[in-house]
N, C-alpha and C positions, 0 to 999 in steps of 0.2 A: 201437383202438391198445393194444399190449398195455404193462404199467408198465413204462416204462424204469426203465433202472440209471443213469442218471445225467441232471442236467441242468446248464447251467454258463454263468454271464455271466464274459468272455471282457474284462480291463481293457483291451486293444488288439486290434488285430486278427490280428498274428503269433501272439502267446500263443494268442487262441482258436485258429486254424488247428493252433497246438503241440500244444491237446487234442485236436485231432481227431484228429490223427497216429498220437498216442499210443493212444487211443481203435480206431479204425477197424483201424489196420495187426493189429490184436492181435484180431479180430474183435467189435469192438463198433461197427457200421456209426454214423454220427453224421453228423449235416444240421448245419449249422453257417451261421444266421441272420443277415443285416445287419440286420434291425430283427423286431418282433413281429411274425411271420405272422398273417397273418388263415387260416381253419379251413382255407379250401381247399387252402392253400397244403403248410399242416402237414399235411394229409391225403397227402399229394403222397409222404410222407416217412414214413409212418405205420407201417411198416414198422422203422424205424430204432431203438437201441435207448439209443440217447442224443442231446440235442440241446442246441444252444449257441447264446448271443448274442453277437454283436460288438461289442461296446461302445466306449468311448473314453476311459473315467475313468482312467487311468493319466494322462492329460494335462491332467483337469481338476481343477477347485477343490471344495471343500470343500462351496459352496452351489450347483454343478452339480451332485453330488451328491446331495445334499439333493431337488433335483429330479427329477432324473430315476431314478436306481435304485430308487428303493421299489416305482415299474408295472414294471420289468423283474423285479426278484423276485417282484411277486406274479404274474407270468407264469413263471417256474422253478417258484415253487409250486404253480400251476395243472396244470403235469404231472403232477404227482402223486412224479416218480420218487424213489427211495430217497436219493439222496443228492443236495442241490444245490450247485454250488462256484463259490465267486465265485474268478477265476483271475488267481493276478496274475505278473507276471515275476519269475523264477528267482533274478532278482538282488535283488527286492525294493527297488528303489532307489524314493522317495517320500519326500514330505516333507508336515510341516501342511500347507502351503498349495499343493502339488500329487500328486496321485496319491494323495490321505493314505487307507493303506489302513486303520488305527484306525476312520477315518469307514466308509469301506464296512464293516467288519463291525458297528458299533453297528447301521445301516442294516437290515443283515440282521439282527439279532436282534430290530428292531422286527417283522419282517414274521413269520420264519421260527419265532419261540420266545426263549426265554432259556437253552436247552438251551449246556454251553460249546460253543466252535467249536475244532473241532482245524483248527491250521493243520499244514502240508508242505511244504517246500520243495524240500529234499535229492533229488536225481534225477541218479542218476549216469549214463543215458544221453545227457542234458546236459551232462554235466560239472558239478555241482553237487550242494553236499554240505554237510550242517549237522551239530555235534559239539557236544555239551553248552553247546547252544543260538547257537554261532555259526556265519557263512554264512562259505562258500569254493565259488569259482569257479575253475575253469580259463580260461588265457590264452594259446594259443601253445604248449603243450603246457605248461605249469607252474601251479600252482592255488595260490593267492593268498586269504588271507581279504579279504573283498571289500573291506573300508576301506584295503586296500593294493593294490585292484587295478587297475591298470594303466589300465582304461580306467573301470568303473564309480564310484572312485574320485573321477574329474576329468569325471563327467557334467555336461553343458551347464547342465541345469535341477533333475536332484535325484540330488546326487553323494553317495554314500555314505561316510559318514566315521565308520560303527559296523557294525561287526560283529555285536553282541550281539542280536540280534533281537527279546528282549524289552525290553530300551533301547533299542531305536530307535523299536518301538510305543509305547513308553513319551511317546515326545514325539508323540504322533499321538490318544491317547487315553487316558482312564481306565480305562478295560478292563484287568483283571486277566491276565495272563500268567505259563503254567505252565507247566513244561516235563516232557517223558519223555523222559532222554536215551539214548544208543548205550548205553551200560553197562546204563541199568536196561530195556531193552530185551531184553538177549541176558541177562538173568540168571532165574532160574528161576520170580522173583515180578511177571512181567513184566505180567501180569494185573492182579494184584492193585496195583502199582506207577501202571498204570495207571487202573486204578478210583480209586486214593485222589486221583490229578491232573486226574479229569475230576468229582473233589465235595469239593473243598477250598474251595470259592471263587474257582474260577476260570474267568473268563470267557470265556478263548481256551484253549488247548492246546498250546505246538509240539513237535511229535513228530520226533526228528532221525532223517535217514536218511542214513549214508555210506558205504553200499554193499549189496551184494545180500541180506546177511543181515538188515541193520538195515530196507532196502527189504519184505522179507517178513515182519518183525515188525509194521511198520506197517501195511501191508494187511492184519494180522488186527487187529491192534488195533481199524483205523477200521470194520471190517465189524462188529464183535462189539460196540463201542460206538454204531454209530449209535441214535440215536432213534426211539420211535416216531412215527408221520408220516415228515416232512421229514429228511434232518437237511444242516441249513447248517455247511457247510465252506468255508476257506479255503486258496488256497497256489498254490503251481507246478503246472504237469503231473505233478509227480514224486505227486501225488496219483493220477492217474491209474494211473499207473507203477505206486505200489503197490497200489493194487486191483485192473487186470489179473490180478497176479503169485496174488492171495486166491482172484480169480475164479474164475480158471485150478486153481490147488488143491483147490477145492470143485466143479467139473465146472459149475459158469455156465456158460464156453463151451467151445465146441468148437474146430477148429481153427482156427489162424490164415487168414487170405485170402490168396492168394498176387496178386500184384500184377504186371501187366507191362508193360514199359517202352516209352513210348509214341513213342519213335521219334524222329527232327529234324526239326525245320520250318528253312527254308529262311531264315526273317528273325522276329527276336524284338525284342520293344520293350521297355526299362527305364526307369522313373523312380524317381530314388532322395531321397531328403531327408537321408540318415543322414551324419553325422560320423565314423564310426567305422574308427577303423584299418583294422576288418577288412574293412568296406565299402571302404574305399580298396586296400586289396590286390586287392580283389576285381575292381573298376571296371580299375585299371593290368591285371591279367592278362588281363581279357576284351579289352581295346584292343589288346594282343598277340595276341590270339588271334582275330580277327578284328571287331570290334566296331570302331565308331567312336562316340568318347564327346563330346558337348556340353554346356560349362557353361552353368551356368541361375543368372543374376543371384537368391541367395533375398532380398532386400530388395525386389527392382522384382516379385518373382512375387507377394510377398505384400502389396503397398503394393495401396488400394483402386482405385486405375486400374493394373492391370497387364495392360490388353487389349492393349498393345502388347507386351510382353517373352511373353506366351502367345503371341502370333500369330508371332513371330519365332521362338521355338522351333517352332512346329508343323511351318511352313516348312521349317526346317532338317529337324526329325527325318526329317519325310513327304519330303525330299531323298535323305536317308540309305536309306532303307528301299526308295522306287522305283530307287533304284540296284541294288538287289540284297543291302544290308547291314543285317548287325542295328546297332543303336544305343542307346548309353543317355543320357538325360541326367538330369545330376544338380546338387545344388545346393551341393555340397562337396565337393574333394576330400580329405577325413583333416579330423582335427582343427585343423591349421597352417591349414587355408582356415574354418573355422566361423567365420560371420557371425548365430551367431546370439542373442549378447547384442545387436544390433541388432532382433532382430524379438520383437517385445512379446508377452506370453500375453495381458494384461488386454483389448488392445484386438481379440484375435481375429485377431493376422497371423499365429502361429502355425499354425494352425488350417486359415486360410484359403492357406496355402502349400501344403499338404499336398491342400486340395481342389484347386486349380488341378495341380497334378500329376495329379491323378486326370482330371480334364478334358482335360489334356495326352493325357495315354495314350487315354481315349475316344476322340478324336479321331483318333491313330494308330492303334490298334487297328480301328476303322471305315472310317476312307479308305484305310490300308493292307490290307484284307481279314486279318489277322492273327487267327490263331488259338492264339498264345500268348505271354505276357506276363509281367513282372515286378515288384513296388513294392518297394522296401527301403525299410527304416526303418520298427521296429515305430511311433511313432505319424502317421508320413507313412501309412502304411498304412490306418490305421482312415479318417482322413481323404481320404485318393486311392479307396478303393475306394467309397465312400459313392455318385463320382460316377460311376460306371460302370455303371448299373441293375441291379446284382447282387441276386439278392432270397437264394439260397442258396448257399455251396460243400457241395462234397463232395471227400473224399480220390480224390485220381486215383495219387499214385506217393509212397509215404514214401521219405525218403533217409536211410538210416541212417547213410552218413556224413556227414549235415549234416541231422541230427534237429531240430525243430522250425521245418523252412522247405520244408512238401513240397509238392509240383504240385496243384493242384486244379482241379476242373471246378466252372467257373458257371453257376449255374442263374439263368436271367431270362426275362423275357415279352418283351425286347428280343432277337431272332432275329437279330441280328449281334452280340450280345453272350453268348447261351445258347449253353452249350457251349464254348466258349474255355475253355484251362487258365489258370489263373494261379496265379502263387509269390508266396509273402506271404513277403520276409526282414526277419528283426529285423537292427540295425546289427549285433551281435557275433555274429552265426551265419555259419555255414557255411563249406566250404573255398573258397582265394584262385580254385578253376576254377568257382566256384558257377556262375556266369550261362554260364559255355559248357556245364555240366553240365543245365543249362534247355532251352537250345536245342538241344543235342543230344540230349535227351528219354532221358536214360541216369542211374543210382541210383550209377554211381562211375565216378572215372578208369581 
């Protein structure tokens, strides 16, 4: 296996699929892992020239944590590849006591070195964008810094009520935070600007990027600083984003891959967990547009006897689907329906809602012979696919206009499940015709 250029645990599972997108569509082919391959598996892949873990820590605590990411890095490390990124969401929402991304880099600096961590957020094919060191998102076509934004703002579990990203790390960890902003970027000593920010005493780095020029400073930056070995980075895709742009510069690759669009299937299945406005636009368009949508009580799916509210949805969906209809069911409609200060993190209903969806969908997916599929809700996501014997994806169709929620093909030893596409959407991604834009196996309206 030749040294890959990149390897990357992935805090949810939409975000990883985000890398891969980003990754793949630009020509850097990437296998993107549900758990730690065993040799054979990676051999399978060995060809590919970046690889990714799915992970879940966006959703979990401090001393899950603790546990479990140190075997996953020292499996990134094991790669050997030039740079490792632990990947978290664009909006950065986290708090101490969930997703605390502070903890994930200490984490990695035990495994990876004490070299600083440049982190990255800013990725303006996201719509995301950091500026003398704070975060702004777009919403609807207007970009919002993110303690005012709309929806990230009034998150369920870790709502963002700072902009400033090194105050926000700030309440997550002692780790020192530096910043290289837009200005001392495009200015002449940008080098040098940056050398004195990555050996000042600091132990992170964030590097802003708010648009294509500031995006191409950072990909040189990160190429020409990394370290020797490993070097452990932090941040968005926009990471990503900016190393292509370097790659690309210095002849790494070659052309892009051209990608073609694989046509409609005749009935698709959704299950969704997300709150999110745009998930709810999304859900109401597809019901106009041919879809029939079923609410899913989230209280009785995540209580620990919820074999009856499962069987009852299967019933229903597997009703929908032998009729000749695609379906979705979900567990909220918008935020006005979230019931989910009722369902607990500590005791695992969280968690275990998100599996039972994923169960859901196996189920349909298998008795309805279906060959493609949907989950929304970046951490319904990491949890629903877990249950679906997925051992790899790969990028099957990026959607540029609904970037970081593309088609992908599963790879599993389970031969009613290998080969099937499936779409991993985060709640705030993509346009309101997402799911008809699924099933009709098409990259635009």
């Amino acid at each position: 296996m030749q040294t890959p250029l990149l390897s990357y645990y992935g805090d949810d599972l939409t975000g990883s699929t985000d890398v891969m997108e980003a990754l793949s569509s630009h020509g850097v082919e990437t296998a993107l892992f549900l758990k730690i391959p065993e040799a054979a598996l990676l051999e399978r892949f060995a060809h590919c020239r970046a690889f990714g873990l799915a992970g879940t820590s966006r959703s979990q605590t401090p001393d899950w944590m603790a546990e479990h990411l140190p075997s996953a890095f020292a499996w990134l490390k094991s790669l050997q590849a030039l740079i490792a990124h632990y990947k978290v969401c664009s909006t950065f929402d986290s708090s101490p006591a969930v997703g605390n991304i502070g903890k994930a880099i200490e984490i990695g600096r035990e495994v990876f070195g004490k070299a600083p961590v440049p982190l990255v957020l800013g990725a303006p094919e996201i719509r995301r964008y950091t500026s003398f060191g704070n975060l702004f998102a777009a919403f609807r076509g207007e970009t919002y810094r993110i303690d005012r934004h709309p929806v990230m703002s009034r998150h369920p579990v870790t709502p963002m009520d700072e902009a400033d990203i090194r105050l926000h790390l700030s309440r997550q960890t002692s780790l020192r935070t530096g910043l290289v902003d837009i200005a001392q970027l495009a200015s002449a000593d940008a080098d040098a600007v940056t050398d004195f920010a990555f050996s000042e005493g600091n132990d992170i780095v964030l590097l802003d990027v708010a648009g294509a020029e500031s995006q191409a400073a950072v990909g040189r930056q990160l190429w020409r600083k990394r370290c020797s070995g490993v070097q452990f980075a932090c941040g968005s895709s926009g990471l990503e984003y900016a190393l292509v742009r370097e790659w690309h510069r210095l002849g790494v690759l070659g052309e892009a891959p051209v990608f073609t669009a694989p046509g409609p299937v005749d009935r698709l299945a959704v299950v969704s967990g997300s709150v999110s406005p745009t998930t709810e636009r999304q859900i109401r368009n597809a019901i106009q547009n041919g879809f029939e949508g079923i609410g899913v009580d989230p209280i009785a799916l995540s209580a620990a006897g919820s074999g009856a509210t499962l069987e009852d949805a299967m019933a229903r969906g597997l009703a929908v689907l032998k009729g000749g209809r695609s379906v979705i069911l979900y567990t909220a409609l918008g935020p006005a329906s979230d019931r989910g200060s009722a369902i607990g993190l500590e005791d695992g209903s969280r968690h275990r809602m998100g599996e039972r969806l994923g169960l859901l969908l196996k189920e349909l997916v298998t008795r309805a012979g279906l060959r493609r599929a949907v989950i929304a809700g970046g951490d319904t996501s990491s949890h629903a696919l877990s249950q679906l014997s997925v051992d790899a994806l790969t990028l099957r169709l990026p959607l540029p206009q609904s970037p970081g929620s593309p088609l992908c093909t599963a790879h599993s030893a389970d031969p009613s499940i290998d080969g099937i596409e499936v779409a991993l959407k985060g709640g705030q991604v993509g346009l309101d015709d997402y799911f008809a834009m699924i099933r009709d196996g098409r990259a635009a309206s």
